[in-house]
N, CA, C and O atoms as a Tinker XYZ file with bonds, in Angstrom:
   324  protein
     1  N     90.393000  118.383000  105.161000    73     2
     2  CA    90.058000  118.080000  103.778000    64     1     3
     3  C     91.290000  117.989000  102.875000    63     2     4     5
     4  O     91.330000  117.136000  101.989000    81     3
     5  N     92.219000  118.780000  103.061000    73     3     6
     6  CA    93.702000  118.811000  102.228000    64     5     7
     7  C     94.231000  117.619000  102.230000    63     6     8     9
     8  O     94.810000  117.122000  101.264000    81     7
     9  N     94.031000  116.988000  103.526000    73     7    10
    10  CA    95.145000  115.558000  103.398000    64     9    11
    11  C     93.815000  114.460000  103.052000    63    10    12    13
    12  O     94.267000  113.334000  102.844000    81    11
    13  N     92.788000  114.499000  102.978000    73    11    14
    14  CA    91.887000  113.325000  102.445000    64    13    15
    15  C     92.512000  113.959000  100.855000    63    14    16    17
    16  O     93.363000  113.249000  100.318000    81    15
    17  N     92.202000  114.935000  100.308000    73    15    18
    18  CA    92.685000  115.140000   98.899000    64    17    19
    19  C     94.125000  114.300000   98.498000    63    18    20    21
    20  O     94.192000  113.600000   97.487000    81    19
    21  N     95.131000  114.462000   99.338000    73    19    22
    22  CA    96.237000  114.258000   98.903000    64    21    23
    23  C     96.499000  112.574000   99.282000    63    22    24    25
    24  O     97.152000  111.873000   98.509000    81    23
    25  N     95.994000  112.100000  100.378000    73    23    26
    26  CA    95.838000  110.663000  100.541000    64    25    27
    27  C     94.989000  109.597000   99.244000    63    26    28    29
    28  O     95.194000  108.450000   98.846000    81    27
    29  N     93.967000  110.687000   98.885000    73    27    30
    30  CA    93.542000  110.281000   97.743000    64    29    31
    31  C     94.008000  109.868000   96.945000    63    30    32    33
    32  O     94.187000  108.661000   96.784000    81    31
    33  N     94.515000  111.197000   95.825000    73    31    34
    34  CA    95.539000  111.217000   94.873000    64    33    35
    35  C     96.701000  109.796000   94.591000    63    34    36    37
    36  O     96.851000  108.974000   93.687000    81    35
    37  N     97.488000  110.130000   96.161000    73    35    38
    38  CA    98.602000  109.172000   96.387000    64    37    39
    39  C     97.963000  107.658000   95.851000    63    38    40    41
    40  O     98.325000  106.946000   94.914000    81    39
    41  N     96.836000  107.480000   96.873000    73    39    42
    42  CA    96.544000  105.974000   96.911000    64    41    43
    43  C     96.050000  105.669000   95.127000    63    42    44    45
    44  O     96.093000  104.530000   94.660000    81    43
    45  N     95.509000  107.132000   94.133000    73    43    46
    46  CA    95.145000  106.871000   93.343000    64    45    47
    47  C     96.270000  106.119000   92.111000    63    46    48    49
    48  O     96.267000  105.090000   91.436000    81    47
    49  N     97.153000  107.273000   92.292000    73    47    50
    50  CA    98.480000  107.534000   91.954000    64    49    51
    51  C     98.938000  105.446000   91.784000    63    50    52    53
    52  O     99.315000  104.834000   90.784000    81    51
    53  N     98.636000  104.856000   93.416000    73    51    54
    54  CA    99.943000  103.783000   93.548000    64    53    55
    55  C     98.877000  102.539000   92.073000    63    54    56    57
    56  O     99.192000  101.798000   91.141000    81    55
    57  N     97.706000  102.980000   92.683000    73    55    58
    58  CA    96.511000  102.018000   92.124000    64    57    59
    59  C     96.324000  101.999000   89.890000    63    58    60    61
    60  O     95.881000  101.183000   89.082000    81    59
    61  N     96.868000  103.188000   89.806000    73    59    62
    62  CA    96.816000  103.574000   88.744000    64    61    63
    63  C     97.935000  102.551000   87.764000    63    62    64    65
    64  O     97.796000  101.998000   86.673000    81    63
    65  N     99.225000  102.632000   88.881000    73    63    66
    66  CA   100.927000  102.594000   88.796000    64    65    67
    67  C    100.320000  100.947000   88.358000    63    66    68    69
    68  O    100.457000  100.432000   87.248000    81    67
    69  N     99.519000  100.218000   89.757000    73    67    70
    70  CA    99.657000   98.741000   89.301000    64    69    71
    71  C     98.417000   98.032000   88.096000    63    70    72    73
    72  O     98.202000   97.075000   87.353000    81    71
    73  N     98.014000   98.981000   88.459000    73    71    74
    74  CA    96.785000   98.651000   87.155000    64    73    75
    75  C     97.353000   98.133000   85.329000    63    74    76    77
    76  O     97.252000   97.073000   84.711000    81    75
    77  N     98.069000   99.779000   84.904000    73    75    78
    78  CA    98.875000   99.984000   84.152000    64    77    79
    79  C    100.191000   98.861000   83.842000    63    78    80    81
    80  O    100.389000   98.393000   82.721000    81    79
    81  N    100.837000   98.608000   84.769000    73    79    82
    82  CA   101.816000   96.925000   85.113000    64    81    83
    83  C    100.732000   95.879000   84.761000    63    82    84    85
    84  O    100.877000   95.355000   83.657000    81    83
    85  N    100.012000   95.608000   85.263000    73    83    86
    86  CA    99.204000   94.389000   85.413000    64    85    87
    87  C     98.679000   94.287000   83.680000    63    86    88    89
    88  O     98.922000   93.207000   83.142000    81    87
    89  N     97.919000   95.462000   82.742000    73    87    90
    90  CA    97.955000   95.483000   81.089000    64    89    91
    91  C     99.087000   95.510000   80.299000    63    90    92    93
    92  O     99.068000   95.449000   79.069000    81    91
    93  N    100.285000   95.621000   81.136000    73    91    94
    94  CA   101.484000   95.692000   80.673000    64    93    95
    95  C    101.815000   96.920000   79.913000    63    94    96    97
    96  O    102.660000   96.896000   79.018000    81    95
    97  N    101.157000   98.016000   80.253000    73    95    98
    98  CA   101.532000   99.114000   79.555000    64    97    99
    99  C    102.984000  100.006000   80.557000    63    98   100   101
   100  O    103.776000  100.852000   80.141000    81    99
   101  N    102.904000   99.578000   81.510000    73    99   102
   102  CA   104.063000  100.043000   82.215000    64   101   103
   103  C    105.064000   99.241000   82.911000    63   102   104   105
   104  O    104.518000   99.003000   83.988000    81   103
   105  N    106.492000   98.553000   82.923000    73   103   106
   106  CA   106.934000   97.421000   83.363000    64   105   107
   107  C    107.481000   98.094000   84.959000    63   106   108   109
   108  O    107.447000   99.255000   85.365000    81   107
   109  N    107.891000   97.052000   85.503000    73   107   110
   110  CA   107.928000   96.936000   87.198000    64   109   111
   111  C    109.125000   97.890000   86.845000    63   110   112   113
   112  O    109.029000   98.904000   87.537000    81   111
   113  N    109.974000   97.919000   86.203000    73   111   114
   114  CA   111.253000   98.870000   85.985000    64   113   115
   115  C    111.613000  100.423000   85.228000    63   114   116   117
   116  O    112.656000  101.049000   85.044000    81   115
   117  N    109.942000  100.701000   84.861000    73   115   118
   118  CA   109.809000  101.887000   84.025000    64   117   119
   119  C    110.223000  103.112000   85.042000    63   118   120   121
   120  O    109.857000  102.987000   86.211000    81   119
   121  N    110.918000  104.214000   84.696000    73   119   122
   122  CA   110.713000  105.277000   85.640000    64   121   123
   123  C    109.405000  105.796000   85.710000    63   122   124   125
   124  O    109.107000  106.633000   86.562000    81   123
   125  N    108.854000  105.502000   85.143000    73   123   126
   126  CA   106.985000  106.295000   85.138000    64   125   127
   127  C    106.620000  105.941000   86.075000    63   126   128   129
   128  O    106.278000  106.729000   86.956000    81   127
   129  N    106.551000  104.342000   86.250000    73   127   130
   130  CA   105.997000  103.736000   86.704000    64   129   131
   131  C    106.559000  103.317000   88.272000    63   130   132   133
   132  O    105.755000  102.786000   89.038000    81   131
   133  N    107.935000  103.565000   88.712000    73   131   134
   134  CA   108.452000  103.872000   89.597000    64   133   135
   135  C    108.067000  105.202000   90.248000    63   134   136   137
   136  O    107.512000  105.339000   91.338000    81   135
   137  N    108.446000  106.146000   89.410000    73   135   138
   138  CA   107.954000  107.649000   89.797000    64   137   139
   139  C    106.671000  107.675000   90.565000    63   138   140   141
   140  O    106.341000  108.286000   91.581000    81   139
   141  N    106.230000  107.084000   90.016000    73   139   142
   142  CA   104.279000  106.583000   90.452000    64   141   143
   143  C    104.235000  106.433000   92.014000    63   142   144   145
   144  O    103.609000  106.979000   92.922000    81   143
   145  N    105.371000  105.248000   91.895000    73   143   146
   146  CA   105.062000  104.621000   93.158000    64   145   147
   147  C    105.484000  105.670000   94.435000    63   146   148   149
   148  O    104.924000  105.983000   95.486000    81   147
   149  N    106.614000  106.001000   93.864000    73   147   150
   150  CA   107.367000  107.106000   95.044000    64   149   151
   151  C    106.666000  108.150000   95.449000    63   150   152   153
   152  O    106.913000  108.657000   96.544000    81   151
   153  N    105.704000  108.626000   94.653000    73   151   154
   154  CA   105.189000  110.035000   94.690000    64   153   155
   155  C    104.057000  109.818000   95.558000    63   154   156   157
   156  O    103.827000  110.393000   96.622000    81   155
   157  N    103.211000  108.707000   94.845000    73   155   158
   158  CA   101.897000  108.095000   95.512000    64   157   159
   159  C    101.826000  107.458000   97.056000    63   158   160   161
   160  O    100.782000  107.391000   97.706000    81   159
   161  N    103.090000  107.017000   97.501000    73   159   162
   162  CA   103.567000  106.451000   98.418000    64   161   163
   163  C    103.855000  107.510000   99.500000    63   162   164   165
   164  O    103.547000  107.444000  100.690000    81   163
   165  N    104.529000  108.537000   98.833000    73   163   166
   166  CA   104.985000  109.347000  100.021000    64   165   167
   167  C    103.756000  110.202000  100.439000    63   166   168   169
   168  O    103.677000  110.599000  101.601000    81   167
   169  N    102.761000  110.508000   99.490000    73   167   170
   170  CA   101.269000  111.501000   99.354000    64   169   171
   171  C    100.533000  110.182000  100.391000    63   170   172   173
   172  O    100.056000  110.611000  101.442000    81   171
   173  N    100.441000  108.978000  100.214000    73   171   174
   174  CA    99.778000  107.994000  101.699000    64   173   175
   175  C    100.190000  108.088000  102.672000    63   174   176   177
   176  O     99.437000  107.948000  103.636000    81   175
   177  N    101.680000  108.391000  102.881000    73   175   178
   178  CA   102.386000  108.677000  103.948000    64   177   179
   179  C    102.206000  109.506000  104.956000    63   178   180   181
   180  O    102.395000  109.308000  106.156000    81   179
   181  N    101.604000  111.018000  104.069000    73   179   182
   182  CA   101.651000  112.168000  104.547000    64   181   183
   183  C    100.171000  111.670000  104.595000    63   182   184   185
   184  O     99.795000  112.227000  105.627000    81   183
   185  N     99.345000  111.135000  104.238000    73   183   186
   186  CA    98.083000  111.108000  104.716000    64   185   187
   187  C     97.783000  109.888000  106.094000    63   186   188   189
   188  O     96.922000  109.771000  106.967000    81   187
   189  N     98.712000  109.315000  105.788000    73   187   190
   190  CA    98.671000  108.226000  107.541000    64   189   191
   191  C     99.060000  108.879000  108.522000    63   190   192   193
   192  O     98.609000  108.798000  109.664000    81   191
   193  N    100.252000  109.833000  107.996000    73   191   194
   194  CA   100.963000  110.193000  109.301000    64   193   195
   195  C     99.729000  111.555000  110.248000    63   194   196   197
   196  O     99.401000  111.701000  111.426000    81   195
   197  N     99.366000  112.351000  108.850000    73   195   198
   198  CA    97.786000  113.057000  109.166000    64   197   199
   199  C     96.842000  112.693000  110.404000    63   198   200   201
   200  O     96.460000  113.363000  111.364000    81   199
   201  N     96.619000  111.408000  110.023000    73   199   202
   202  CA    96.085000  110.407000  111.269000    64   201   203
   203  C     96.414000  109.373000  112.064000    63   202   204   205
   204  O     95.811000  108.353000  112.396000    81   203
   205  N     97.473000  109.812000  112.311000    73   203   206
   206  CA    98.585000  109.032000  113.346000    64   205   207
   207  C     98.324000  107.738000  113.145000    63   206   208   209
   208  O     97.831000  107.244000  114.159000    81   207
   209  N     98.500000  106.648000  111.879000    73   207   210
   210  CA    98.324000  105.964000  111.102000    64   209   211
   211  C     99.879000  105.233000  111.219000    63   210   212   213
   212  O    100.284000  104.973000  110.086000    81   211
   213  N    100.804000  104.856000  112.232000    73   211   214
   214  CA   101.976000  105.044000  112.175000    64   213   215
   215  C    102.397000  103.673000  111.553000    63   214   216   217
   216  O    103.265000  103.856000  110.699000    81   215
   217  N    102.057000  102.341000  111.708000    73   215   218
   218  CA   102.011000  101.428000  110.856000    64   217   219
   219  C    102.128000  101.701000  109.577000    63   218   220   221
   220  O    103.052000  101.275000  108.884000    81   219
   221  N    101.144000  102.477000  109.141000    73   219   222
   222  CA   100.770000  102.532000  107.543000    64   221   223
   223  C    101.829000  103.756000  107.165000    63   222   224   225
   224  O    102.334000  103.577000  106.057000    81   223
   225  N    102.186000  104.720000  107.710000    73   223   226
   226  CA   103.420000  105.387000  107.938000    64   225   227
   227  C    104.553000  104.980000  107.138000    63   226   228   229
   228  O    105.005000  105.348000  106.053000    81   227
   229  N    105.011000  103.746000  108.356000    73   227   230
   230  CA   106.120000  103.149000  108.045000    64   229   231
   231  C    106.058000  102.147000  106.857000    63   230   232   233
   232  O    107.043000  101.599000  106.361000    81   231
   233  N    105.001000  102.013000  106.538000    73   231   234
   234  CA   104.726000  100.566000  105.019000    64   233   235
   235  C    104.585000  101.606000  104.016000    63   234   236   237
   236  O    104.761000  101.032000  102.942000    81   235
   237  N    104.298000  103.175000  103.748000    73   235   238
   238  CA   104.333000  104.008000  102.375000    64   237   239
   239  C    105.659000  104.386000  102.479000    63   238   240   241
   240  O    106.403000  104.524000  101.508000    81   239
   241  N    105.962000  104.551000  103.598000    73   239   242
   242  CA   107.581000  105.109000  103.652000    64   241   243
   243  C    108.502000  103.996000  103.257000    63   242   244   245
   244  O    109.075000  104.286000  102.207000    81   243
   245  N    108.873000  102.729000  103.765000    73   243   246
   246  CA   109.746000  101.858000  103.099000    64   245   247
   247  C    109.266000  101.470000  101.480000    63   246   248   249
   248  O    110.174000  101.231000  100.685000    81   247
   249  N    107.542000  101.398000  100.901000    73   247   250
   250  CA   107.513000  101.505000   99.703000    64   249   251
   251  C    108.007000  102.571000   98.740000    63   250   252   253
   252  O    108.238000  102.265000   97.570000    81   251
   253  N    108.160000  103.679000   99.138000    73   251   254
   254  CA   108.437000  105.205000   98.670000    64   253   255
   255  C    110.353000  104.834000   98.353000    63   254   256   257
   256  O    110.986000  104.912000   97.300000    81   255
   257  N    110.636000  104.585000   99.223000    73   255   258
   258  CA   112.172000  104.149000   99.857000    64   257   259
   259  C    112.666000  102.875000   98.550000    63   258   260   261
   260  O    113.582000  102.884000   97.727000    81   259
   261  N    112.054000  102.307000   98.720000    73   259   262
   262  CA   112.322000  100.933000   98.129000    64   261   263
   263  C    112.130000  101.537000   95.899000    63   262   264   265
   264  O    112.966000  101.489000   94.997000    81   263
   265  N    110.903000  101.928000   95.904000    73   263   266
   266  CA   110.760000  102.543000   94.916000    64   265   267
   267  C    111.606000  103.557000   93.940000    63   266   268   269
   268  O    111.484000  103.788000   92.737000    81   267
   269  N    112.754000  104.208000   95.194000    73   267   270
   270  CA   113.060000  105.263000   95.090000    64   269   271
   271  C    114.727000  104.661000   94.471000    63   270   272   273
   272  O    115.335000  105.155000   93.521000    81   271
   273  N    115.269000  103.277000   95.477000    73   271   274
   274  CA   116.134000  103.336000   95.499000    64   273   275
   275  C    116.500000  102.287000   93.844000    63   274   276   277
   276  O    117.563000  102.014000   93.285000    81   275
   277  N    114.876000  101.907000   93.475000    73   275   278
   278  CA   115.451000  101.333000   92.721000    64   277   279
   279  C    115.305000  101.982000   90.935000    63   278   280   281
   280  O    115.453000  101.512000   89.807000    81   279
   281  N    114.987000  103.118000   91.457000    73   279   282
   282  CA   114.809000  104.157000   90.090000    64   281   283
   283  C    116.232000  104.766000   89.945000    63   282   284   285
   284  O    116.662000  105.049000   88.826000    81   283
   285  N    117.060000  104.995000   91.219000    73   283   286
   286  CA   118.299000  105.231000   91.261000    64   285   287
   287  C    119.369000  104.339000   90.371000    63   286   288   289
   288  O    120.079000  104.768000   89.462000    81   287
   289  N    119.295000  102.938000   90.887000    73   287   290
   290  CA   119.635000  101.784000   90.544000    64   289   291
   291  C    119.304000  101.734000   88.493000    63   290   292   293
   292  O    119.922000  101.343000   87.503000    81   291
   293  N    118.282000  102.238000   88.722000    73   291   294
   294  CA   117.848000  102.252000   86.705000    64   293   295
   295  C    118.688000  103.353000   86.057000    63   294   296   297
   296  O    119.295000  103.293000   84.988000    81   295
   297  N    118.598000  104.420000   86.958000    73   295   298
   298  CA   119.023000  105.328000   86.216000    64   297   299
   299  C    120.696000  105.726000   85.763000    63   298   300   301
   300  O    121.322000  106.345000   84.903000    81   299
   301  N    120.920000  104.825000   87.099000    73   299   302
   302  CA   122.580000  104.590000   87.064000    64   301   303
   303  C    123.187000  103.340000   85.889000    63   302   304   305
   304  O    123.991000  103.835000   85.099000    81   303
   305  N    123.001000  102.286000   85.735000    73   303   306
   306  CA   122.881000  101.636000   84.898000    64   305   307
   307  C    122.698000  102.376000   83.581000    63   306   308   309
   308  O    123.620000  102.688000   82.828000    81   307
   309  N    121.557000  102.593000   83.410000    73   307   310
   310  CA   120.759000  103.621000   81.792000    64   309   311
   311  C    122.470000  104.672000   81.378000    63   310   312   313
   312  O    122.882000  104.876000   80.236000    81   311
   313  N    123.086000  105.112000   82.561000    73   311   314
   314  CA   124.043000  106.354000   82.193000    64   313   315
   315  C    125.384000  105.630000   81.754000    63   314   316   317
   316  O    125.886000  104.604000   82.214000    81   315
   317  N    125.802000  106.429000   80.765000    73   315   318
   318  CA   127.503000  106.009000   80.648000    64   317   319
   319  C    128.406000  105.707000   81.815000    63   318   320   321
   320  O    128.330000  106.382000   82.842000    81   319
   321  N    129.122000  104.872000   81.707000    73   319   322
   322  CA   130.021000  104.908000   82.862000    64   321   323
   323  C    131.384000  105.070000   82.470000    63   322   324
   324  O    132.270000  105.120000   83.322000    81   323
């Protein structure tokens, strides 16, 4: 039951992330809205990997990844240099 909860969440989490983009209340480059993805992504992850789901595994994990690297990418930019 713990990882249907948390697979939940995640998938709610990514669904929420594009909903929010799509009314334009959150842009593809927001940290919110990044944060979203990473968090929600890695919570599907841990719920594929739950059920040896290893495909779907590897597609929350490079989204989580991809998400992750480009909140880095914002946040570095956003800072003084």
């Amino acid at each position: 039951m713990p990882s249907l909860l948390v697979g939940s969440v995640g998938v709610g989490l990514l669904l929420l992330a594009f909903a929010l983009n799509l009314v334009k209340r959150l842009s593809e480059s927001s940290p919110a809205y990044l944060a979203m993805n990473i968090v929600g992504a890695l919570m599907a992850a841990w719920y594929a990997w739950e059920g040896n789901a290893v495909p779907f595994v590897i597609l929350e994990l490079v989204w989580a990844l991809t998400a992750f690297v480009r909140l880095i990418l914002i946040i570095k930019k956003g800072s003084p240099t």
